[in-house]
C-alpha positions, 0 to 999 in steps of 0.5 A, a space after each residue: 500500500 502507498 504511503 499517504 493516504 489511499 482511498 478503499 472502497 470495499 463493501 464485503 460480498 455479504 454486505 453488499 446484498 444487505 438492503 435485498 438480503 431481507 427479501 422483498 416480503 411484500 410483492 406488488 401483487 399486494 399494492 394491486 389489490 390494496 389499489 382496487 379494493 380501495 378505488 372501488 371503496 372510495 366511489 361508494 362511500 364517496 357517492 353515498 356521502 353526497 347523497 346523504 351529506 355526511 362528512 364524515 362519510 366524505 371525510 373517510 372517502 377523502 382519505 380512502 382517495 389519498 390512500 388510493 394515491 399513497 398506494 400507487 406512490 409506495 408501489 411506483 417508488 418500490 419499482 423504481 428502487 429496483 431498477 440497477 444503476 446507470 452512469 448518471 445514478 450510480 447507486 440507482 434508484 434506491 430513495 425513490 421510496 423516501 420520496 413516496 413515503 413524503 408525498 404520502 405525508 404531504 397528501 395526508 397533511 392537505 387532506 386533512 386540513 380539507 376534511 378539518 376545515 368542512 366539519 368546523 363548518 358543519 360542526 357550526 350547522 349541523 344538518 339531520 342525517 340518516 344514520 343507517 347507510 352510513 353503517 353499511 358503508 362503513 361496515 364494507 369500509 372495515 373489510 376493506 381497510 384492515 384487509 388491506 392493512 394485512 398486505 402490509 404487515 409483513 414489510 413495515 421494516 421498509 419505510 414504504 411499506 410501512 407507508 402503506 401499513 400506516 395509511 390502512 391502519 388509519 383509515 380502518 380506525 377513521 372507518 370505524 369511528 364514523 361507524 360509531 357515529 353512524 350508530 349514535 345518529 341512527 339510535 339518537 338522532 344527535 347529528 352534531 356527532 358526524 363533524 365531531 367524528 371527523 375532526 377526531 378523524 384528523 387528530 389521529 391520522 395526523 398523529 399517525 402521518 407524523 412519524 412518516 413525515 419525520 422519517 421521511 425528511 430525515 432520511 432525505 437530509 442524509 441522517 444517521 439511521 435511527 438505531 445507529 450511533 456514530 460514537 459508537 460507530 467511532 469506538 468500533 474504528 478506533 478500537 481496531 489493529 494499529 488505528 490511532 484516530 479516525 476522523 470524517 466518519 459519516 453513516 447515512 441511509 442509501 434506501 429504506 433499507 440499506 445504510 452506508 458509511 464512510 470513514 478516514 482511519 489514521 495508522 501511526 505506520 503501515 500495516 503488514 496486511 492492510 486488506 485484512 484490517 479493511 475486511 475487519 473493519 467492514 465486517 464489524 460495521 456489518 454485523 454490529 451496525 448492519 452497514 453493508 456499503 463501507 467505504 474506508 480510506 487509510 493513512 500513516 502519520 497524521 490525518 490527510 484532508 486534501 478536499 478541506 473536509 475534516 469535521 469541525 469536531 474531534 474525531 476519536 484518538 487517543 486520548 480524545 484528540 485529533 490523532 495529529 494535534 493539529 487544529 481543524 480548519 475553518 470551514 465557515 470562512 
């Protein structure tokens, strides 16, 4: 190995598959039939809300419509996560199912406030309602949401599918409480229940939109993976064969499922096998981190930093410095 530094990608042939390693448990057979079953759903519980003037049927129709569009974002995202790489996108299309699973937020957010806005408007001018229909569509609705949820729920590792998991789920319990409404309108006539139901409707599925929302971002902005921590990844370096320091460690999300890293290890002299230190050093970012995509660049002496990219906090050494005793520059100026 060259004196310096020498950039080494590696990524060991078992890491390598990691992100296909857990195997695809929901197939796109799945996202077809979650798509008509609630496509089909929608026109009924949308056209028996028109007739009857139900929000809350209206309400639960808008989200079933949004769910039918969450569907269809998760399965063409997970479709295009499988298409290989080419020039211009060296790793693929890995995170186009991020992008699904934020257009599935962003939808639920603007559906809601539609749906929140109608029921305060209602809420202010209830009108009579027959509560009978609304329990028979709502009846079907059930059927169709949780059976749809049961697709999914093999595959809520992968944020997509956790997407669709947490649309159908949701949907199933906003069902279920303009059932209930139905019932108390049915047996009391006291119509002011139907906005309030709805209203509730949109807490919960706000509630539930907005750890997909979060996850989302934070794995488009590139942040450690959740379950993940960069000391410790650190230590993990730092505590292998002639390492001094490390510096520039970086972890971030490839996919929903697959992680890579990146790391600068500082030796104080070469090493007699360097392969066999970077097998050792992808193997346990492997198995205790599940980082199946590494990249390591090795150097002798003190930290190389040629792009002017050392972090502007201490990377791990002995003794906590920087491995060189030299300052970081100022990557602000």
């Amino acid at each position: 190995m060259e004196e310096g530094s020498r950039g080494v990608a590696r990524e060991r042939d078992h890491a390598h598959g990691h992100g296909h390693a857990h195997g695809d448990t929901v197939g796109g057979r799945a996202f077809g039939i979650g798509i008509v079953l609630n496509t089909l759903y929608v026109a009924l519980e949308a056209s028996v809300g028109l007739l009857i003037g139900s929000v809350g049927l209206i309400a639960d129709a808008g989200h079933n419509a949004s769910d039918v569009l969450s569907l269809v974002a998760a399965w063409g995202g997970r479709r295009l996560s499988k298409r290989p790489a080419t020039p211009d996108f060296s790793y693929g299309l890995p995170r186009a199912p991020i992008l699904g699973s934020l257009f599935n937020a962003l939808l639920l957010f603007g559906a809601m406030g539609a749906v929140a806005f109608e029921a305060a408007q209602r809420l202010a001018h209830p009108a009579p309602l027959p509560g009978l229909p609304i329990v028979y569509v709502t009846v079907v609705g059930l059927f169709v949401n949780f059976g749809t949820a049961l697709l999914f729920v093999r595959g809520r590792d992968d944020l997509n599918v956790r997407a669709a998991f947490v649309h159908m789920m949701a949907d199933g319990a906003s069902t279920g409480g303009v059932l209930i409404a139905g019932l108390v309108i049915h047996f009391t006539g006291a119509d002011w229940v139907d906005p309030v139901v709805s209203l509730a409707i949109v807490a919960l599925v706000l509630w539930s939109t907005w750890g997909l929302f979060t996850d989302s971002v934070r794995m488009l902005a590139d942040a450690v993976p959740k379950g993940i921590d960069l000391g410790a990844v650190r230590a993990a370096l730092i505590d292998l064969p002639g390492v001094t320091s490390v510096h520039d460690v970086h972890v971030w999300p490839l996919s929903t499922r697959e992680v890579a890293a990146s790391a600068h290890l500082v030796l104080a002299s070469p090493v007699a096998e360097p392969n066999t230190l970077l097998r050792e050093a992808c193997g346990r970012l492997f198995d205790r981190f599940d980082i199946g995509h590494a990249t390591i660049q090795v150097e002798y002496g003190e930290p190389v930093d040629p792009c002017g990219l050392l972090e502007t906090h201490e990377p791990v050494g002995d003794g906590g410095g920087t491995g060189s005793g030299r300052p970081h520059p100022d990557v602000s100026a």
